[in-house]
C-alpha positions as CSV (number, residue, x, y, z in Angstrom):
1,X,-18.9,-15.5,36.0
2,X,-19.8,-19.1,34.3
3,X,-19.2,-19.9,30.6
4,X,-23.4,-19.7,31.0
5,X,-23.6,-16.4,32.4
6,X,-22.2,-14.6,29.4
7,X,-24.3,-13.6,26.6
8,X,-23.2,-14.1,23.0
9,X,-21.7,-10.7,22.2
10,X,-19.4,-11.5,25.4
11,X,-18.6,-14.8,23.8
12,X,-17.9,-12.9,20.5
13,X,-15.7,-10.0,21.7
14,X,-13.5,-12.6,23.7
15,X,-12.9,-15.1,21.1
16,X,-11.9,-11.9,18.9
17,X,-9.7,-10.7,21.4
18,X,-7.6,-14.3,21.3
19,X,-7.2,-14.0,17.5
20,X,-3.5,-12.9,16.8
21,X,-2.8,-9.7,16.3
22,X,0.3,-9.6,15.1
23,X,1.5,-12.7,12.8
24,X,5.3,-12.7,12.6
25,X,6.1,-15.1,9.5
26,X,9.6,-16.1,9.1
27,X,11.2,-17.5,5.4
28,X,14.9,-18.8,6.3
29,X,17.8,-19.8,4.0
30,X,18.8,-22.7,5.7
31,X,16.6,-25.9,6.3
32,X,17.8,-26.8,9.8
33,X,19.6,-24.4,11.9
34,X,17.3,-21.2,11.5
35,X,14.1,-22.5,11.4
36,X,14.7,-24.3,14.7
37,X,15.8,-21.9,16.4
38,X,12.7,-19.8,15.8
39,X,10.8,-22.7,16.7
40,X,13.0,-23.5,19.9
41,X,12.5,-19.7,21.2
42,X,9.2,-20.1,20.5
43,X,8.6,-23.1,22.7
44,X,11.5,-22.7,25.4
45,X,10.6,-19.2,26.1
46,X,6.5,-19.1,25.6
47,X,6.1,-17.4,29.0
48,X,7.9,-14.1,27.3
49,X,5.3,-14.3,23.8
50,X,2.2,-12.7,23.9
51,X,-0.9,-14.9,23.3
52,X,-1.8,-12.2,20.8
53,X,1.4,-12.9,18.8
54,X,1.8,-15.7,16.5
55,X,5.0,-16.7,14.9
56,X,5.1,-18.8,11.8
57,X,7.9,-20.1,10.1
58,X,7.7,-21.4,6.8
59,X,8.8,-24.9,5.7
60,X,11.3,-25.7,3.6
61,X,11.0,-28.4,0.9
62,X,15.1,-27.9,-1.0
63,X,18.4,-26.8,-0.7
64,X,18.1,-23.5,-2.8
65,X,19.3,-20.8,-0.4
66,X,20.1,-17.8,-2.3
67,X,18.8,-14.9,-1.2
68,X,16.4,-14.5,-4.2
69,X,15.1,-18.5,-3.3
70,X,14.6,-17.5,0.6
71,X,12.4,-14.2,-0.6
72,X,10.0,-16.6,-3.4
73,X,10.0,-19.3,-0.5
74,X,8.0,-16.4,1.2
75,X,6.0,-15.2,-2.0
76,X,4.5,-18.5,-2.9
77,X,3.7,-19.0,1.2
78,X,1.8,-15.6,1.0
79,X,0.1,-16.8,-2.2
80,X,-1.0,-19.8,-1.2
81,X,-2.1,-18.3,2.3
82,X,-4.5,-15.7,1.5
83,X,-5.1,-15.5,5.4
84,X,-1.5,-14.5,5.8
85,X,-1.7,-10.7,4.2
86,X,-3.5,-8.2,6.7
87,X,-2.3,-5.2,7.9
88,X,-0.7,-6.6,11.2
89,X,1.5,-9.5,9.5
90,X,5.5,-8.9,9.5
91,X,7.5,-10.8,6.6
92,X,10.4,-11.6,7.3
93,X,13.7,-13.0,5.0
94,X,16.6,-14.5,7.3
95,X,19.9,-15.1,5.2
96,X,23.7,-15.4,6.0
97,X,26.3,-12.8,4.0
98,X,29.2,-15.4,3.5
99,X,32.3,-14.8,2.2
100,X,31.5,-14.8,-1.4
101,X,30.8,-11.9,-3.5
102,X,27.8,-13.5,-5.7
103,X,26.2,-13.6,-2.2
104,X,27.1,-9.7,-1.9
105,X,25.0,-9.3,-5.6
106,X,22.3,-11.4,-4.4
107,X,21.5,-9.4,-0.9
108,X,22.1,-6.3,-2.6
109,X,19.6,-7.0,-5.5
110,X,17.2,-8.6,-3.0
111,X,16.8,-5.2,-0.6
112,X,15.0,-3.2,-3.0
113,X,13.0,-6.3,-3.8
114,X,12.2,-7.0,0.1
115,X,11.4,-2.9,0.5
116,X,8.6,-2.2,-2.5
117,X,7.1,-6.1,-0.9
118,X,7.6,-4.8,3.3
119,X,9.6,-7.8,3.7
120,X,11.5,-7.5,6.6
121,X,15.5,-8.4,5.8
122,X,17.8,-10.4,8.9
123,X,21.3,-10.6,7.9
124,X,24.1,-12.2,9.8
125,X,27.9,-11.6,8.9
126,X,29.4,-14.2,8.3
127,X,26.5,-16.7,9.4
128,X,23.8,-17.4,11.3
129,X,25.8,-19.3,13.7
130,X,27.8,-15.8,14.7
131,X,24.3,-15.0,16.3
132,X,24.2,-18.5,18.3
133,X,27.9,-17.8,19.5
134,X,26.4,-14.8,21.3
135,X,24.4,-17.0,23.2
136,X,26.8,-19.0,25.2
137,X,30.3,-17.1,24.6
138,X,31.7,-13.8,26.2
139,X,32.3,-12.2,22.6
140,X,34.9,-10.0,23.7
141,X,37.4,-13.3,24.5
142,X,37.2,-13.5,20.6
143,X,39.9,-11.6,18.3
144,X,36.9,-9.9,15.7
145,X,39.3,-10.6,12.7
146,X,39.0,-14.6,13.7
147,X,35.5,-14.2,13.8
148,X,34.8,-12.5,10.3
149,X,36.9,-14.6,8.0
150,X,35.5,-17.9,9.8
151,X,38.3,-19.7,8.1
152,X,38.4,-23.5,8.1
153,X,39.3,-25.2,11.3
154,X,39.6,-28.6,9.1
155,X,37.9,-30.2,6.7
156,X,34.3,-30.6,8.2
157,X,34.1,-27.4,10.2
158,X,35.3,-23.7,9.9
159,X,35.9,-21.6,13.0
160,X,32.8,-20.5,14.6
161,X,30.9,-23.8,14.0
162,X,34.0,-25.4,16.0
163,X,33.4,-22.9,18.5
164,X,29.5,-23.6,18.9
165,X,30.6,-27.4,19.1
166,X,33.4,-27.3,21.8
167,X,31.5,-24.7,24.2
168,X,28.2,-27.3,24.1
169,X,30.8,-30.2,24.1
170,X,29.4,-31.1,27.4
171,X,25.8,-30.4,26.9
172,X,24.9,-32.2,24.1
173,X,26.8,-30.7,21.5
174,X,26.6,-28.9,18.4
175,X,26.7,-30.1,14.6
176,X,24.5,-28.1,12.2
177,X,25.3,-30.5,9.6
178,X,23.0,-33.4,11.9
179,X,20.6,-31.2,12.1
180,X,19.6,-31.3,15.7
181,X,19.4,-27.6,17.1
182,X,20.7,-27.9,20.9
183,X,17.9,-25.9,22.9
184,X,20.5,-25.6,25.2
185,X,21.1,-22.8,23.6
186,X,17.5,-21.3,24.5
187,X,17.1,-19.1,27.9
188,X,16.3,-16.1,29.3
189,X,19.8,-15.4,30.0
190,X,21.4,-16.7,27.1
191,X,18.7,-14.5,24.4
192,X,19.4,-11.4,27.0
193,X,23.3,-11.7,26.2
194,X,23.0,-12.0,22.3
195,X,21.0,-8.9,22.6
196,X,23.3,-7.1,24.5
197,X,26.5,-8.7,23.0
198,X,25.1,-8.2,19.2
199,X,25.0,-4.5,20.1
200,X,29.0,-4.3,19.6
201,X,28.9,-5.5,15.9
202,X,27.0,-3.7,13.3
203,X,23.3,-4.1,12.9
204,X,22.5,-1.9,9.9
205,X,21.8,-3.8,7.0
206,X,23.8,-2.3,4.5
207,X,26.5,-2.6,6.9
208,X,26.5,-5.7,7.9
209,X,27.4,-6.8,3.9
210,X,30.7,-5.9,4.5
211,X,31.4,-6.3,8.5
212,X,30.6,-8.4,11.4
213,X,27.8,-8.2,12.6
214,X,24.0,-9.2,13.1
215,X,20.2,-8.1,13.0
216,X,18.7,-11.0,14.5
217,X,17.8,-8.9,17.4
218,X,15.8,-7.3,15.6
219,X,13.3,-10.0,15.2
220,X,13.5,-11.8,18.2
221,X,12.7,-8.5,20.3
222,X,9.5,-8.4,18.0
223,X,8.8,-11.9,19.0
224,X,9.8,-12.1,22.9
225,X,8.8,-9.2,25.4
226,X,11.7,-9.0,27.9
């Protein structure tokens, strides 16, 4: 049937039917590495994301990146968008636990914060970066210990940021500190293994604080439908 066969009320139903029904809006604490990835799975695996899903990841304009500046980032977005606050949105607050105990304060005192607001909390131990070593690396060739304390490697770069860097030595690289994301990093097969290898760490919140582990998978599973 031809674009003049239909009658209005056809024309109406289908353009409502390609409105998103579920926005999935993303604050992160970093500038760089986070916010493109999002944006990488976004584009690298489309095929995978429902036309009735949209994902939106909000800029960011400064280097503040406690967990209390990641969670306003996403209050003034949702006050300045008025669109952004029907029943079918997800918030969501993506920060890193580190190895300092003022971070520790700050997550914990964000959690109730991000629960009376139905903000959605994703929490890597020690760093984002664990999450992208899932990607490419068979986790279990890792001692856990090396991974957690992430010490310094040398001046620049502390373990796991090494690791990223020589396993993508040949394909590009990895340097979060350029930030360039390496979409490399982006497949099928490579989001299916995080998911699967992020399984063997802890993925509740409140444990996460104090052990390895990730909840990434979390929100890219309400992102990508594998």
């Amino acid at each position: 049937m031809g674009f003049q066969d239909k009658d209005l009320d056809s024309l109406t139903y289908l353009e409502e039917q390609l409105e998103p029904e579920r926005v999935v809006i993303i604050s992160c604490e970093g500038r760089n590495t986070e916010p493109e990835y999002f944006k990488a799975l976004v584009d690298e695996l489309s095929e995978h994301i429902s036309e009735l899903v949209e994902v939106k990841v909000i800029p960011k304009n400064d280097n503040a990146s406690e967990p209390k500046d990641v969670v306003r980032n996403l209050d003034v977005f949702l006050k300045d968008n008025f669109d952004f606050k029907t029943g079918y949105d997800e918030m969501w607050v993506v920060v890193d636990r580190e190895k300092v105990e003022q971070r520790k304060m700050g997550i914990l005192d964000v959690i109730p914060q991000c629960k009376k607001k139905n903000y959605k909390i994703i929490l890597t131990n020690p760093l984002f970066e664990f999450w992208l070593l899932l990607h490419i690396a068979d986790i279990s060739n890792y001692a856990f210990s090396d991974l957690y304390e992430n010490k310094k490697v040398n001046t620049k770069r502390r373990f796991i940021d090494k690791e990223l860097s020589n396993l993508l030595k040949t394909r590009g690289g990895y340097n979060k500190k350029k930030g360039k994301f390496n979409k490399i990093i982006i497949s099928e097969e490579n989001v299916r293994r995080a998911l699967k290898q992020e399984q063997e760490f802890e993925n509740d919140i409140v444990k996460i604080i104090d052990h390895l582990g990730s909840n990434v998978g979390t929100l890219v599973k309400r992102i990508l439908n594998f």
